[in-house]
Predicted model as a PDB file, atoms N, CA, C, CB and O in Angstrom, pLDDT in the B-factor column:
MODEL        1                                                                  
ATOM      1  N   UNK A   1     -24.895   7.811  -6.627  1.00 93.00           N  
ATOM      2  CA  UNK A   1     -23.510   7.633  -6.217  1.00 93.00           C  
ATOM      3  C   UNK A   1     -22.601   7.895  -7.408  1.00 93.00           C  
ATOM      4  CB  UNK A   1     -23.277   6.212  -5.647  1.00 93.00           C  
ATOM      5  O   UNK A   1     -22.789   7.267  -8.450  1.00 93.00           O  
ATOM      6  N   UNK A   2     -21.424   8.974  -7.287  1.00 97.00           N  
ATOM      7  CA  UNK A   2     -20.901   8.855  -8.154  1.00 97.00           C  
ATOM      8  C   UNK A   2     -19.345   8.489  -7.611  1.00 97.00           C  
ATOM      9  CB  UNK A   2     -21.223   9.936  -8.937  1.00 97.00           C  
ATOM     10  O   UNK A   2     -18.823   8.685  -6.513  1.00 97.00           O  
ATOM     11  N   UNK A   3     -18.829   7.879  -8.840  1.00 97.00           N  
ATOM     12  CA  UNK A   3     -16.993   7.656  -8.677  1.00 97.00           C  
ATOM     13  C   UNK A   3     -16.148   8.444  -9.513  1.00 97.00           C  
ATOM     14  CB  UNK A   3     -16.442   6.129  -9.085  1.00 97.00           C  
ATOM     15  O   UNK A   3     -16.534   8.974 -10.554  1.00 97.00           O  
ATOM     16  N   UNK A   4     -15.122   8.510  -9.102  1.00 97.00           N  
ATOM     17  CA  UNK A   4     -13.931   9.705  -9.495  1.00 97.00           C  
ATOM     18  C   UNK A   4     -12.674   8.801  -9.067  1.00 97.00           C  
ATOM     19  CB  UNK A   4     -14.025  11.457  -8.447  1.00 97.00           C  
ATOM     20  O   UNK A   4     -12.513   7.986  -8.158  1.00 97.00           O  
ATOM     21  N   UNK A   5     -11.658   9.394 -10.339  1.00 98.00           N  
ATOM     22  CA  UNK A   5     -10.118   9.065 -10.019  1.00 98.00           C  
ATOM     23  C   UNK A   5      -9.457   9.911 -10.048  1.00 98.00           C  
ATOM     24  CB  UNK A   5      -9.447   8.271 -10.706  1.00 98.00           C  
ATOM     25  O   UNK A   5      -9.264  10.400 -11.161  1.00 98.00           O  
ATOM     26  N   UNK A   6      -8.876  10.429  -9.051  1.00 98.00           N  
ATOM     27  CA  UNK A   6      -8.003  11.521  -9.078  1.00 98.00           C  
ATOM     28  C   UNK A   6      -6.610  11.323  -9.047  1.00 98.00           C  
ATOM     29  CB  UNK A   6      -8.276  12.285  -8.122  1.00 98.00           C  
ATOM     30  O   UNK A   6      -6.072  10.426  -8.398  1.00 98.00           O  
ATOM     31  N   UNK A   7      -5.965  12.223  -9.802  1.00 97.00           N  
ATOM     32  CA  UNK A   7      -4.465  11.888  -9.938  1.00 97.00           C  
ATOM     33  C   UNK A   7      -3.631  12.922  -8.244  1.00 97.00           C  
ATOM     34  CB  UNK A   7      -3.815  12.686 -11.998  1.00 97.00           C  
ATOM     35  O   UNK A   7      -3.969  13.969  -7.691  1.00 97.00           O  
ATOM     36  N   UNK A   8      -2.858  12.240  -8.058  1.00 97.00           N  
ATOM     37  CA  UNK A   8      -2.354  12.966  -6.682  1.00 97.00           C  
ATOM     38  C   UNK A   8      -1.115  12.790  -6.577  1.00 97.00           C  
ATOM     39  CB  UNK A   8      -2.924  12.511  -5.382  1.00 97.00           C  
ATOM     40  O   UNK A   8      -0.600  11.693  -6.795  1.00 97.00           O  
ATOM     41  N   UNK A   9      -0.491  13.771  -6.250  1.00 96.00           N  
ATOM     42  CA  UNK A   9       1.211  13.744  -5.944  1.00 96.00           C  
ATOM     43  C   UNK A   9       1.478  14.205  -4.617  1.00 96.00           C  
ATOM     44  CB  UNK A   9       2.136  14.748  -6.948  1.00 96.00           C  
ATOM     45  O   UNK A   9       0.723  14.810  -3.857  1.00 96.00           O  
ATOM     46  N   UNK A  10       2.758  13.803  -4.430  1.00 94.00           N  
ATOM     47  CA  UNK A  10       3.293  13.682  -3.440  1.00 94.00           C  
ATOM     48  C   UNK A  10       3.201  12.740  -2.365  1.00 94.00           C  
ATOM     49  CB  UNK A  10       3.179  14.511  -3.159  1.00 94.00           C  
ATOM     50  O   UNK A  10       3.949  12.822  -1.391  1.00 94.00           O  
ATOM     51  N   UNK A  11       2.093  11.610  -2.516  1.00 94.00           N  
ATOM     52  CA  UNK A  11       2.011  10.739  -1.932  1.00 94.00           C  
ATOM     53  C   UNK A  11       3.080   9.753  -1.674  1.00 94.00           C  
ATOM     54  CB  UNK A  11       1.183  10.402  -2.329  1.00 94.00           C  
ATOM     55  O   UNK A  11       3.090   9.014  -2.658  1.00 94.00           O  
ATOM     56  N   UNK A  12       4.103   9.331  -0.722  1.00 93.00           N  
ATOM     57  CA  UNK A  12       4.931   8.000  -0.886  1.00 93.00           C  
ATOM     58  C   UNK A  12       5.214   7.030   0.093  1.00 93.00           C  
ATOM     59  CB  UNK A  12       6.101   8.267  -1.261  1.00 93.00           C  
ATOM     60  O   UNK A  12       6.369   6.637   0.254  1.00 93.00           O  
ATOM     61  N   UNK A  13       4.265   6.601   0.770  1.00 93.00           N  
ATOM     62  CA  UNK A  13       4.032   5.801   2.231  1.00 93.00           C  
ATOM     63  C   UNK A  13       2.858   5.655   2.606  1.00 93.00           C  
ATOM     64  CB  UNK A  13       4.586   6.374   3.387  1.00 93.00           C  
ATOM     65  O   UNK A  13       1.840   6.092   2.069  1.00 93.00           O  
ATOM     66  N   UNK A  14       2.991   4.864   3.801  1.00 93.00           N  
ATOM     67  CA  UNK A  14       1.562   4.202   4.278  1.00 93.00           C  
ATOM     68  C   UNK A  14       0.980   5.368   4.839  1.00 93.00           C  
ATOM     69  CB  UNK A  14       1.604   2.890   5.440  1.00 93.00           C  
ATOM     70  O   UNK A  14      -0.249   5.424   4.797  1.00 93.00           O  
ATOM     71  N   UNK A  15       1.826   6.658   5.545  1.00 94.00           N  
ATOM     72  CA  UNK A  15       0.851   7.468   5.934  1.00 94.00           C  
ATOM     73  C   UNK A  15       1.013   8.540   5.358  1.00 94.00           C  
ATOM     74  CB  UNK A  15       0.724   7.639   7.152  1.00 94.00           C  
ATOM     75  O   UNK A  15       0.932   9.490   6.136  1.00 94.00           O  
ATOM     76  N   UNK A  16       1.237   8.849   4.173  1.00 94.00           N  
ATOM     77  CA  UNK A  16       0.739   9.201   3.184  1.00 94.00           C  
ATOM     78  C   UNK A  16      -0.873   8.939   2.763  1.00 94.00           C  
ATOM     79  CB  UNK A  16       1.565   8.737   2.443  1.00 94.00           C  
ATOM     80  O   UNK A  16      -1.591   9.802   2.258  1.00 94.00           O  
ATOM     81  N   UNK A  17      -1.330   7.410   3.114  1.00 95.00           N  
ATOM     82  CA  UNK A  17      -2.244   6.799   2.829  1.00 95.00           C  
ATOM     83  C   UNK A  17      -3.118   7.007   3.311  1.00 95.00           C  
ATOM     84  CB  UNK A  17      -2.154   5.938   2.829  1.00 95.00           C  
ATOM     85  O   UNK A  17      -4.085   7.340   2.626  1.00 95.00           O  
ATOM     86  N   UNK A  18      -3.236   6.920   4.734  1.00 96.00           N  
ATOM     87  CA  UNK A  18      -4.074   6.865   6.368  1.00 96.00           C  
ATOM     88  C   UNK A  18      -3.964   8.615   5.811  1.00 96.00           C  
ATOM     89  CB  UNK A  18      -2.961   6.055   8.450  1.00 96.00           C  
ATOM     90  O   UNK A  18      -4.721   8.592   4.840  1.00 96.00           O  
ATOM     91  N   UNK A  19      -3.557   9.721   5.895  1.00 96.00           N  
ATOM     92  CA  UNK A  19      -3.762  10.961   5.296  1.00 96.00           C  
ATOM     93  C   UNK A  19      -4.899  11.556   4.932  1.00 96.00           C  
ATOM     94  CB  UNK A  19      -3.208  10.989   4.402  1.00 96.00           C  
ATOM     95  O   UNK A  19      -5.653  12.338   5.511  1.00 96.00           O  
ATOM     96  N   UNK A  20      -4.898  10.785   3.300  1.00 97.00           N  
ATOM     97  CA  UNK A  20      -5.751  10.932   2.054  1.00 97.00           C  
ATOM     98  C   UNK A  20      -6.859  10.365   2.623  1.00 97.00           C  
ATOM     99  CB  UNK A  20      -5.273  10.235   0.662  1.00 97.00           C  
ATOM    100  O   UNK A  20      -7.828  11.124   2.580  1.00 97.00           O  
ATOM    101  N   UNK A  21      -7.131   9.005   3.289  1.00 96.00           N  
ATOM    102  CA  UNK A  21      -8.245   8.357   3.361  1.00 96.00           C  
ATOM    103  C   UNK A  21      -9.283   8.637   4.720  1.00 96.00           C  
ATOM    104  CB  UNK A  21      -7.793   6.998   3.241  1.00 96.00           C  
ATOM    105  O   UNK A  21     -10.477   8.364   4.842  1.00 96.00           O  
ATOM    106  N   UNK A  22      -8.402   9.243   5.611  1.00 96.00           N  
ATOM    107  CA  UNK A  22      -8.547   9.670   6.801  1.00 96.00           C  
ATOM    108  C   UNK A  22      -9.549  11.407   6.197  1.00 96.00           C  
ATOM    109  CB  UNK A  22      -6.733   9.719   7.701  1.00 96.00           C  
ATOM    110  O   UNK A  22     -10.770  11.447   6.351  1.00 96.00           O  
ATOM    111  N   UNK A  23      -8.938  12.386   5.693  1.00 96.00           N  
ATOM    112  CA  UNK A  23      -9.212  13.255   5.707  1.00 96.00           C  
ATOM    113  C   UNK A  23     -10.291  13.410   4.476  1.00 96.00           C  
ATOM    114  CB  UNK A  23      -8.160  13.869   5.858  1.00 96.00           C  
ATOM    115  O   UNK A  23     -10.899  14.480   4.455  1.00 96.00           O  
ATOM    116  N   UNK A  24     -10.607  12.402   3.397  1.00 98.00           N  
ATOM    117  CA  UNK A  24     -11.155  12.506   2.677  1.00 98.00           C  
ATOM    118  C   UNK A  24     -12.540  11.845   3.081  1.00 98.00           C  
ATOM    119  CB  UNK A  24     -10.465  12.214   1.755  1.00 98.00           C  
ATOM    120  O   UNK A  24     -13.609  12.434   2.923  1.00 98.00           O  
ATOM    121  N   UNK A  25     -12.407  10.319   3.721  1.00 97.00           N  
ATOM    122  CA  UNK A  25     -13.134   9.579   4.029  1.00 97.00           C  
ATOM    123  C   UNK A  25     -13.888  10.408   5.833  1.00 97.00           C  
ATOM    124  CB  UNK A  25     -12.212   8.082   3.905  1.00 97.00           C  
ATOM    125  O   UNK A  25     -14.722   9.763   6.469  1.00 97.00           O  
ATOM    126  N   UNK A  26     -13.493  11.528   6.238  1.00 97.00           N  
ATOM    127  CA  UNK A  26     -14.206  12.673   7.158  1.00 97.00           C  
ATOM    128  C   UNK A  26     -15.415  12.773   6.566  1.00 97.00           C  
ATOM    129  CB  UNK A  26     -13.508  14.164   7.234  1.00 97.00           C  
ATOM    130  O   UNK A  26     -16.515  12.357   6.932  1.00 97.00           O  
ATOM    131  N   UNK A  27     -15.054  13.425   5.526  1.00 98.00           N  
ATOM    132  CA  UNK A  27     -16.667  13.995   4.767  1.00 98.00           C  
ATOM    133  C   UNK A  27     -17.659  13.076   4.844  1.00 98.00           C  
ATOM    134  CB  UNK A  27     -16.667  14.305   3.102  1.00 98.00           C  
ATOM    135  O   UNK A  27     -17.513  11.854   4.861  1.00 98.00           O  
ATOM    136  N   UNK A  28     -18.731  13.726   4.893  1.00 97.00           N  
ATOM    137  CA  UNK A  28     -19.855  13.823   5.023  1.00 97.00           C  
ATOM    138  C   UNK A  28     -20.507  13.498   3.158  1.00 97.00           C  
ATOM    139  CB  UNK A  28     -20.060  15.324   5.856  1.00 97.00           C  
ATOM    140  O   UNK A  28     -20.291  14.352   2.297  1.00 97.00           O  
ATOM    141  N   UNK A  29     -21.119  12.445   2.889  1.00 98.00           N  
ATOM    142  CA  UNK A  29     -21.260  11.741   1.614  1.00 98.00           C  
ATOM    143  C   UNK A  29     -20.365  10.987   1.030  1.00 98.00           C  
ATOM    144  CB  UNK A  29     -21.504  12.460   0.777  1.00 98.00           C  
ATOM    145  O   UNK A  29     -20.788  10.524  -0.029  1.00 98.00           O  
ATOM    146  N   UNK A  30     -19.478  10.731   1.252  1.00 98.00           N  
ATOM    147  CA  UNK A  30     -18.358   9.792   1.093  1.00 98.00           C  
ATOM    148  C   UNK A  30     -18.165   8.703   1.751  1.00 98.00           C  
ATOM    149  CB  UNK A  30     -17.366  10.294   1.251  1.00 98.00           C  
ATOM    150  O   UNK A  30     -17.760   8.373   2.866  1.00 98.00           O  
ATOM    151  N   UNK A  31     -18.785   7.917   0.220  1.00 97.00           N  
ATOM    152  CA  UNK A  31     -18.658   6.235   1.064  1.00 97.00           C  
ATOM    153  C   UNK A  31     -17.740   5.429   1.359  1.00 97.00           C  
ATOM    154  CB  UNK A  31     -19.191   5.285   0.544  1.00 97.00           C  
ATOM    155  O   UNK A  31     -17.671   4.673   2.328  1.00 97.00           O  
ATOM    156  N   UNK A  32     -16.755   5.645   0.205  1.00 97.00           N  
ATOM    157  CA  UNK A  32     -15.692   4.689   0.323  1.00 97.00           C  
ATOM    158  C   UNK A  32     -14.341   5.753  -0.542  1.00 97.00           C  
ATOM    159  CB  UNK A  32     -16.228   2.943  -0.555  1.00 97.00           C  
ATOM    160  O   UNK A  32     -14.639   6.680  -1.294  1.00 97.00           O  
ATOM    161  N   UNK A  33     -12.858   5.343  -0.209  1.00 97.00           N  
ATOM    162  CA  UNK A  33     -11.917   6.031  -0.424  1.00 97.00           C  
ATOM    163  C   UNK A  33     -10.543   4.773  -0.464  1.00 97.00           C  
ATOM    164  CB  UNK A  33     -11.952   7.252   0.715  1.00 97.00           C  
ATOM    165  O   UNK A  33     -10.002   4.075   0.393  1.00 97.00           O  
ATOM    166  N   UNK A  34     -10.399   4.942  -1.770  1.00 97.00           N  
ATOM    167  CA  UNK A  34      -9.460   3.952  -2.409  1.00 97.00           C  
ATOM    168  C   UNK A  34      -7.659   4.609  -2.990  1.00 97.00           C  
ATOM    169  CB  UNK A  34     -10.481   3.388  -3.858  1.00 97.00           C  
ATOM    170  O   UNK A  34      -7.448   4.980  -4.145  1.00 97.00           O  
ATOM    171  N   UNK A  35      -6.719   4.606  -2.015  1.00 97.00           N  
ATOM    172  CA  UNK A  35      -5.825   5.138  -2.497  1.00 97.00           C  
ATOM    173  C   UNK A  35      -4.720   4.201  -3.270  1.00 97.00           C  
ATOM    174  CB  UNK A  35      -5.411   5.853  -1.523  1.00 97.00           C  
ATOM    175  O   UNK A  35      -4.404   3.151  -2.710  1.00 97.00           O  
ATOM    176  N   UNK A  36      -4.204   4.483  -4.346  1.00 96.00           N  
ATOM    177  CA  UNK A  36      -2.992   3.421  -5.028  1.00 96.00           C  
ATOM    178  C   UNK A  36      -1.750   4.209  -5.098  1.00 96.00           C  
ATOM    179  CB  UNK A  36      -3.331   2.834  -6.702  1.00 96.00           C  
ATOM    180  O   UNK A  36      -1.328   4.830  -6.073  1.00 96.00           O  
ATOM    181  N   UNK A  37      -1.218   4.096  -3.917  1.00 94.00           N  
ATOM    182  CA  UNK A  37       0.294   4.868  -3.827  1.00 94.00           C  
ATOM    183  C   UNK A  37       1.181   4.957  -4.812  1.00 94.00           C  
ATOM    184  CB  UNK A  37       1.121   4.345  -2.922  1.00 94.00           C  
ATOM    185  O   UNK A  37       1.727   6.020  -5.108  1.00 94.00           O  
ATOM    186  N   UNK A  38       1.449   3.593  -5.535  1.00 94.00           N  
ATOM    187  CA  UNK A  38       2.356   3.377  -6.712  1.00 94.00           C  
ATOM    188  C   UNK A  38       1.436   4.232  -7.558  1.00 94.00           C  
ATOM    189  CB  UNK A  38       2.676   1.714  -7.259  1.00 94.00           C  
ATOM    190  O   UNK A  38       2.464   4.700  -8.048  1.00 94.00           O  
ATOM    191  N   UNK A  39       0.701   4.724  -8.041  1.00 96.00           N  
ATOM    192  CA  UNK A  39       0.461   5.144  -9.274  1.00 96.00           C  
ATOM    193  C   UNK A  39      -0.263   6.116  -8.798  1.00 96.00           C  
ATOM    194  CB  UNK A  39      -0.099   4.270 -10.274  1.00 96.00           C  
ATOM    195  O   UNK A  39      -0.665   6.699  -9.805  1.00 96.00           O  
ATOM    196  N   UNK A  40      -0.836   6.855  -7.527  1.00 96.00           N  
ATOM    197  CA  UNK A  40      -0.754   7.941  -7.444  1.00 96.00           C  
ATOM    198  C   UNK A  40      -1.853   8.641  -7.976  1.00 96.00           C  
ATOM    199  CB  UNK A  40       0.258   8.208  -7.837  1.00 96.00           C  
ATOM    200  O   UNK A  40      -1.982   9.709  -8.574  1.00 96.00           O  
ATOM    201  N   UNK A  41      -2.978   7.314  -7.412  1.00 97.00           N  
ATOM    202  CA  UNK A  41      -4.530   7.582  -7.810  1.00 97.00           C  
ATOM    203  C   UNK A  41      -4.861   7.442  -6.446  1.00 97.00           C  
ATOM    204  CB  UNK A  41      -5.414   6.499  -8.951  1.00 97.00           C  
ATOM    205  O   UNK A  41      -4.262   6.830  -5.562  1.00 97.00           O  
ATOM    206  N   UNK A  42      -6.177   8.272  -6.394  1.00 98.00           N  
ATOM    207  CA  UNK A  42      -6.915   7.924  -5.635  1.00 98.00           C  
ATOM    208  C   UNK A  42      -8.303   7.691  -6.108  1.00 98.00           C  
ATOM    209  CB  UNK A  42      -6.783   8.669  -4.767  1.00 98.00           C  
ATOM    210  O   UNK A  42      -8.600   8.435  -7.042  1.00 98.00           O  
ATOM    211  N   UNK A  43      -9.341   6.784  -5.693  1.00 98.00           N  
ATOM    212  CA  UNK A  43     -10.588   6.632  -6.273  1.00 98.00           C  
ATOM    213  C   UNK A  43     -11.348   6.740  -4.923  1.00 98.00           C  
ATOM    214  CB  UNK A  43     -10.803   5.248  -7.186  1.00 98.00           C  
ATOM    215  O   UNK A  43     -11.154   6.035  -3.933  1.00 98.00           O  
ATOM    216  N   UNK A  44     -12.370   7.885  -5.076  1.00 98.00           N  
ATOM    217  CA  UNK A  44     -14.262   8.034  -4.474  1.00 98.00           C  
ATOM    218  C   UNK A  44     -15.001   7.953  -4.973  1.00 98.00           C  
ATOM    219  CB  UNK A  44     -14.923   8.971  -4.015  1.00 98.00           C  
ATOM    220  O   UNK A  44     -15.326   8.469  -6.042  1.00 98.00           O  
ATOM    221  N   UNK A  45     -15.573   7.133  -4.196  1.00 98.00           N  
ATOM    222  CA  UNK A  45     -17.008   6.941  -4.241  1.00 98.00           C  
ATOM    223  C   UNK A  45     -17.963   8.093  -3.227  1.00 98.00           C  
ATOM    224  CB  UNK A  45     -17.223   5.337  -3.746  1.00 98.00           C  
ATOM    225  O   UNK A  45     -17.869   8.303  -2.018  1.00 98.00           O  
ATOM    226  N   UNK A  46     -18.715   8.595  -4.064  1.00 98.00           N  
ATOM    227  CA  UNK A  46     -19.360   9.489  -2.654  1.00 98.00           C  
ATOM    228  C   UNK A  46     -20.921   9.779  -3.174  1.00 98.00           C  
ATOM    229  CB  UNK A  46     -18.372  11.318  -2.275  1.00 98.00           C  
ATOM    230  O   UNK A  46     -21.472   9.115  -4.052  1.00 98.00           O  
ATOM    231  N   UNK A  47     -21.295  10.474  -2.732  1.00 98.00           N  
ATOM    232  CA  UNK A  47     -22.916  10.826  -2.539  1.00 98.00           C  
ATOM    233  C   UNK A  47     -22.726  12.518  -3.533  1.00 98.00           C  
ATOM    234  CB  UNK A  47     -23.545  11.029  -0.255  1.00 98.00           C  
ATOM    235  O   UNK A  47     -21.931  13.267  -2.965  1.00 98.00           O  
ATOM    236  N   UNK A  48     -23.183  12.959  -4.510  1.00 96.00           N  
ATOM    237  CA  UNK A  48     -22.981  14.356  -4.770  1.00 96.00           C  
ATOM    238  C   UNK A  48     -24.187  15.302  -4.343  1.00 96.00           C  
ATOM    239  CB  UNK A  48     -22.704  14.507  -6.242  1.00 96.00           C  
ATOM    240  O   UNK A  48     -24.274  16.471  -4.717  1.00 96.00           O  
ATOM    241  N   UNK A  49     -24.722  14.932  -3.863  1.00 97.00           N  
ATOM    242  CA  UNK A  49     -26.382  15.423  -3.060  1.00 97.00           C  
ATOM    243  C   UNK A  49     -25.464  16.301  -1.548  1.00 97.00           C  
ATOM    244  CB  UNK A  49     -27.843  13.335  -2.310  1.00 97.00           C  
ATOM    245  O   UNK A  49     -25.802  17.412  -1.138  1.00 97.00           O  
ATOM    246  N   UNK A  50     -24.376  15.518  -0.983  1.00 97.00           N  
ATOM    247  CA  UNK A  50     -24.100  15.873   0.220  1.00 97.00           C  
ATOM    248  C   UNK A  50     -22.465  16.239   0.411  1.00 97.00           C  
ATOM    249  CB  UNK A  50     -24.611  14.760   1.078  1.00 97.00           C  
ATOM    250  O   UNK A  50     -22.000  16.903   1.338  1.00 97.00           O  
ATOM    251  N   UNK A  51     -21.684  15.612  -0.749  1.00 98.00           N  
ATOM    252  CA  UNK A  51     -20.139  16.233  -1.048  1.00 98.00           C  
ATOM    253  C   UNK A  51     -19.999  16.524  -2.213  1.00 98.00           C  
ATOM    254  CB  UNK A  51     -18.967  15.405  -0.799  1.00 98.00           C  
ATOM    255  O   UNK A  51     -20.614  15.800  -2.996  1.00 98.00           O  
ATOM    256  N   UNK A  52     -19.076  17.783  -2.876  1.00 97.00           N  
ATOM    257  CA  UNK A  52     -19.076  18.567  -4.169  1.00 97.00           C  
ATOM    258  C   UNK A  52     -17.642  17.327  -4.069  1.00 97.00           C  
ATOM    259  CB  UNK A  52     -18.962  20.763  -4.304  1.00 97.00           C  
ATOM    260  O   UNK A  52     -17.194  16.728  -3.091  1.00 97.00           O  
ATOM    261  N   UNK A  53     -17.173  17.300  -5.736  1.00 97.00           N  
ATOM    262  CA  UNK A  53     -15.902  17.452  -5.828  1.00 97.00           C  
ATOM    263  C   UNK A  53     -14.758  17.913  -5.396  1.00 97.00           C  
ATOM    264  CB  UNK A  53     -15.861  17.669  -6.353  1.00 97.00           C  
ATOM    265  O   UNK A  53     -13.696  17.321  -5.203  1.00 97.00           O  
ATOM    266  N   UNK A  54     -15.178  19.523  -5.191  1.00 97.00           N  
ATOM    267  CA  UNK A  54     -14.661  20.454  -4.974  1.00 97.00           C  
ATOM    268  C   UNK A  54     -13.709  20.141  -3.368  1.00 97.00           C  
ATOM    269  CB  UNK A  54     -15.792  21.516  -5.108  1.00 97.00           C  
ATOM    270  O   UNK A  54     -12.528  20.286  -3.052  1.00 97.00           O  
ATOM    271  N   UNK A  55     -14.734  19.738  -2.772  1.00 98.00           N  
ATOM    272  CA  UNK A  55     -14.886  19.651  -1.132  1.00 98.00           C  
ATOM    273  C   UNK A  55     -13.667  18.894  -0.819  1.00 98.00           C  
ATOM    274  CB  UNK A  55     -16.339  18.818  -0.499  1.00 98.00           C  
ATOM    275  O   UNK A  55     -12.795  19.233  -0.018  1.00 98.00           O  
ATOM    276  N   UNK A  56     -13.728  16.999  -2.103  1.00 98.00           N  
ATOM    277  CA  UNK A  56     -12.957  16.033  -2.125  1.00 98.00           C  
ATOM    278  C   UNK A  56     -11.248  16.697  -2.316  1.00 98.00           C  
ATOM    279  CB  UNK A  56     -13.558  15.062  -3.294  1.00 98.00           C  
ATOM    280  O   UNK A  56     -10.312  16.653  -1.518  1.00 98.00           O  
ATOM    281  N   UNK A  57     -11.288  16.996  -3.008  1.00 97.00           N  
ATOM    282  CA  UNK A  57     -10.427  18.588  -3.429  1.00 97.00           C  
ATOM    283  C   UNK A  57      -9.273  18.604  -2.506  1.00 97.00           C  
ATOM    284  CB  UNK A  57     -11.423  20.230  -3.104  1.00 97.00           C  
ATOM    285  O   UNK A  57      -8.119  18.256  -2.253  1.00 97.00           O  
ATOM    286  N   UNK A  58     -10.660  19.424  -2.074  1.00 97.00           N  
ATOM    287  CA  UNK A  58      -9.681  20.304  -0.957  1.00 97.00           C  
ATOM    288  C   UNK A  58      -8.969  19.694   0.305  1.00 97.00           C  
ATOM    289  CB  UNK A  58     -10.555  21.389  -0.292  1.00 97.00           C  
ATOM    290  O   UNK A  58      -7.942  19.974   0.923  1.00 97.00           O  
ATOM    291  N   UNK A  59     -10.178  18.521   0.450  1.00 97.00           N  
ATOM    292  CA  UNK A  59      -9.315  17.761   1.893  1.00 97.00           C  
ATOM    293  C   UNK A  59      -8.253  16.867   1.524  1.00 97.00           C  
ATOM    294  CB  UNK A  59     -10.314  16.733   2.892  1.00 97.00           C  
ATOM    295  O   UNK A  59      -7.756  16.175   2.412  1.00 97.00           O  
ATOM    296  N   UNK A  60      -7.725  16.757   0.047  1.00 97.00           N  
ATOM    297  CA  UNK A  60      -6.433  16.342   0.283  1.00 97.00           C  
ATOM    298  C   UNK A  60      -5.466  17.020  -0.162  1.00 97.00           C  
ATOM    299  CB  UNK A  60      -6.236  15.273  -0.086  1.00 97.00           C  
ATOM    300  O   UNK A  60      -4.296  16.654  -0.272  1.00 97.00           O  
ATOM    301  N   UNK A  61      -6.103  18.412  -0.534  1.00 96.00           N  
ATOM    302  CA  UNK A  61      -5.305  19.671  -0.196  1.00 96.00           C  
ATOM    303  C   UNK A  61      -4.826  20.136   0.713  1.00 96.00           C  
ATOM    304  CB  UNK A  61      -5.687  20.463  -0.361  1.00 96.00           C  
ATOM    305  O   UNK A  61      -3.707  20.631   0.844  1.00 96.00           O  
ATOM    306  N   UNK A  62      -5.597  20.020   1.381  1.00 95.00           N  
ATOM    307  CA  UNK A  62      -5.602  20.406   3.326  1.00 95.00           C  
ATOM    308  C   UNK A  62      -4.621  19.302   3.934  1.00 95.00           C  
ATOM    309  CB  UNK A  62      -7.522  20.108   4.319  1.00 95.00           C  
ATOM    310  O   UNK A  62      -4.220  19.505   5.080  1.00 95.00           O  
ATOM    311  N   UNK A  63      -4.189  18.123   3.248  1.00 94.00           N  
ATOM    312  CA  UNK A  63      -3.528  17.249   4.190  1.00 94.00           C  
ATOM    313  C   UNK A  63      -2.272  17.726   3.289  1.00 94.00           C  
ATOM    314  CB  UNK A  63      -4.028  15.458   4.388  1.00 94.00           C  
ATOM    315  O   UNK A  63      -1.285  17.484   3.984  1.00 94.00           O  
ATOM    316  N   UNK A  64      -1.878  18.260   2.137  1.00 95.00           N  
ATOM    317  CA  UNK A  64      -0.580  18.136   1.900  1.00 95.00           C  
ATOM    318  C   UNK A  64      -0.137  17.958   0.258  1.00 95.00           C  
ATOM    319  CB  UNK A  64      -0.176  16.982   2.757  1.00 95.00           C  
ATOM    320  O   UNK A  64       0.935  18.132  -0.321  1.00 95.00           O  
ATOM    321  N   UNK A  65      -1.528  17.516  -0.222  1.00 96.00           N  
ATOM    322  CA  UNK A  65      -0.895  16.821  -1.325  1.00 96.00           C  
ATOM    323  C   UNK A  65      -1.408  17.740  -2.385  1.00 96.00           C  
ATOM    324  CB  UNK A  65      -1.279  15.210  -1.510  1.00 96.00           C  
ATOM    325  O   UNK A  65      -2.287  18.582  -2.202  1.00 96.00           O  
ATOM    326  N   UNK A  66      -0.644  17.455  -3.762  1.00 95.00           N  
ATOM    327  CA  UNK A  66      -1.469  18.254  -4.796  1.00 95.00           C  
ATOM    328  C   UNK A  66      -2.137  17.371  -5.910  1.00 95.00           C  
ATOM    329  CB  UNK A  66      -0.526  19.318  -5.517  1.00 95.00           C  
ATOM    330  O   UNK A  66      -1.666  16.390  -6.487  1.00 95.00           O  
ATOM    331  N   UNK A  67      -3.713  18.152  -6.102  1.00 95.00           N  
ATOM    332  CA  UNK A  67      -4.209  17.377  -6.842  1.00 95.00           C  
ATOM    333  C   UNK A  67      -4.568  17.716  -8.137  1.00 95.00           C  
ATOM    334  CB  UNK A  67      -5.027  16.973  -6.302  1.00 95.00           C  
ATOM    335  O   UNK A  67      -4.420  18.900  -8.439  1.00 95.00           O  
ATOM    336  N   UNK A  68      -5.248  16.536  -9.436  1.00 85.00           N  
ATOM    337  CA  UNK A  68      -4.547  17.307 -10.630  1.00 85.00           C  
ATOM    338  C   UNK A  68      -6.418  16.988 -11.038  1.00 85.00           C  
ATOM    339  CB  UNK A  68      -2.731  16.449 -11.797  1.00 85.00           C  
ATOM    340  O   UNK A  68      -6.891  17.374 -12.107  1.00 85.00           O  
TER     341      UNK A  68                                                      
ENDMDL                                                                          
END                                                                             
């Protein structure tokens, strides 16, 4: 299991939140999905056997936001 903090913008509301955690927490190896709106982290936990980084990436690319 590994964990990651990713820095993310454009986030500023609750569904902002439901978003990130919704579209990230989809995947497939991803256990858990921790977003902190004020500061504009997000933290996973996931499986890297069955989700890349990359993947984490992109699905909160795909919802809107940019990640650093």
């Amino acid at each position: 299991m590994k964990n990651v903090t990713l820095n993310v913008k454009g986030m500023s509301c609750g569904h902002c939140v439901k978003a990130v955690e919704g579209g990230v927490g989809a995947l497939e190896g991803v256990e858990q999905v921790n977003v902190n709106l004020e500061a504009g982290k997000v933290n996973v936990a996931y499986n890297d056997q069955k989700v890349s980084l990359t993947q984490i990436k992109e699905a909160i690319d795909d919802q809107g936001y940019d990640v650093e």
